[in-house]
C-alpha positions, 0 to 999 in steps of 0.5 A, a space after each residue: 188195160 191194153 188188149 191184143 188181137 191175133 190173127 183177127 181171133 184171139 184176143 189177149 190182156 193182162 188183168 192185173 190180179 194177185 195170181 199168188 192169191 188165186 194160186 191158193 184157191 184154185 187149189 182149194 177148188 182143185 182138192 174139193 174136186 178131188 174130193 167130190 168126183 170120182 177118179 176116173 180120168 175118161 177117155 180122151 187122151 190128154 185130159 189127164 186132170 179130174 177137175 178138166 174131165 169134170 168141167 161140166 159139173 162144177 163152177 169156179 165162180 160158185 165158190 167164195 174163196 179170194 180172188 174168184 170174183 175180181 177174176 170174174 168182174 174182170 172177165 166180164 169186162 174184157 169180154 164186153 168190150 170184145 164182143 162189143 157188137 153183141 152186147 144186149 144177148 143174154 149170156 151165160 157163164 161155166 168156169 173150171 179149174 185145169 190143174 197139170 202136174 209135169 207132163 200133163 197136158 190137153 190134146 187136141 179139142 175143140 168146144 161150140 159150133 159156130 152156129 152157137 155163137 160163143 166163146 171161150 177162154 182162160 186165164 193164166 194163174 202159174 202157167 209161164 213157160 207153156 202155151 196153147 196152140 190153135 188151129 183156127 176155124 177154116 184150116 187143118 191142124 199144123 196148117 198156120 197154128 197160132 201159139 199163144 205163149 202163157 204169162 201169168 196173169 194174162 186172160 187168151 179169149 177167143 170166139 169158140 167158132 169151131 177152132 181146135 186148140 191145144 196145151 203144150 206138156 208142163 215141164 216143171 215139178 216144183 208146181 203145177 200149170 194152173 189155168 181158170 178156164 170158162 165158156 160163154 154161151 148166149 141163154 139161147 143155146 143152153 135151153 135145150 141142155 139136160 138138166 143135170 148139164 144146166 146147174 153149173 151155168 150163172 148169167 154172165 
């Protein structure tokens, strides 16, 4: 597995999974969501999917449908050897499902403070022909953006360390832009969370 690191960042690899299979079930999620939460989009421009506004309260890792753990694992791994330096923090994990018919996208948005020590990233399922675009930690949005250009199957990781980043709108009608998202906090940070806000998190 050949992992890639841009502009001392943003890490990215490909992982070798069956994205039609997680196609499947990331549907399945993304209708469960539907079902459960109620349908308002909230208030911040461009998060125009319910299972993206209710990242919060739900978890992809929770449910047994094919592919979720391999995807999982293999996180995992990735991310350990990353963040090698760190290895013996206790982490956690949150996982959502960001589903964009044409035109949809996500805004500018950043996630952790620096101070948290955490990261974030996705993993792409059908996402080719978009890309996300950060401004790095230190720097002014359109003061040396980096684009990272989605294939599927390819996992973008990055230390959550301030940085704001973006998608770019989805173009195609035959599909929708399907991406597995996921934080990962040291346990530390999370303790202070409200309950409600803590049930949706598995040790990583």
């Amino acid at each position: 597995m050949e992992i890639t690191l841009y502009n001392k960042y943003i890490f990215t690899c490909y992982l070798g999974l069956d994205t039609k299979i997680l196609y499947t079930s990331a549907m399945q999620l993304y209708d469960i969501v539907l079902e459960k939460f109620d349908h308002n989009k909230g208030a911040y421009k461009g998060k125009s999917t319910l299972s993206t506004v209710r990242y919060n309260l739900y978890n992809v890792f929770f449910f047994p449908y094919e592919g979720f753990h391999e995807l999982f694992d293999v996180i995992r791994h990735v991310f350990y050897v990353c963040n090698h330096e760190n290895r013996n923090k206790t982490y956690y994990i949150q996982s959502w499902v960001n589903v964009y018919n044409k035109n949809d996208y996500i805004d500018w948005h950043s996630h952790w403070s620096s101070e948290c020590m955490s990261w974030h990233g996705f993993y792409c399922v059908n996402a080719a022909n978009s890309s996300t675009t950060y401004c790095l930690p230190g720097n002014e949005v359109g003061q040396s953006d980096v684009v990272i250009e989605s294939k599927n199957d390819l996992l973008v990781l990055s230390r959550s360390d301030g940085d704001k980043h973006k998608s770019s709108p989805w173009n195609r009608e035959d599909s929708p832009r399907i991406t597995i998202a996921f934080d990962i906090v040291p346990v530390e940070h999370l303790q202070n969370l409200r309950t409600q806000q803590l049930s949706h998190w598995i040790p990583f």
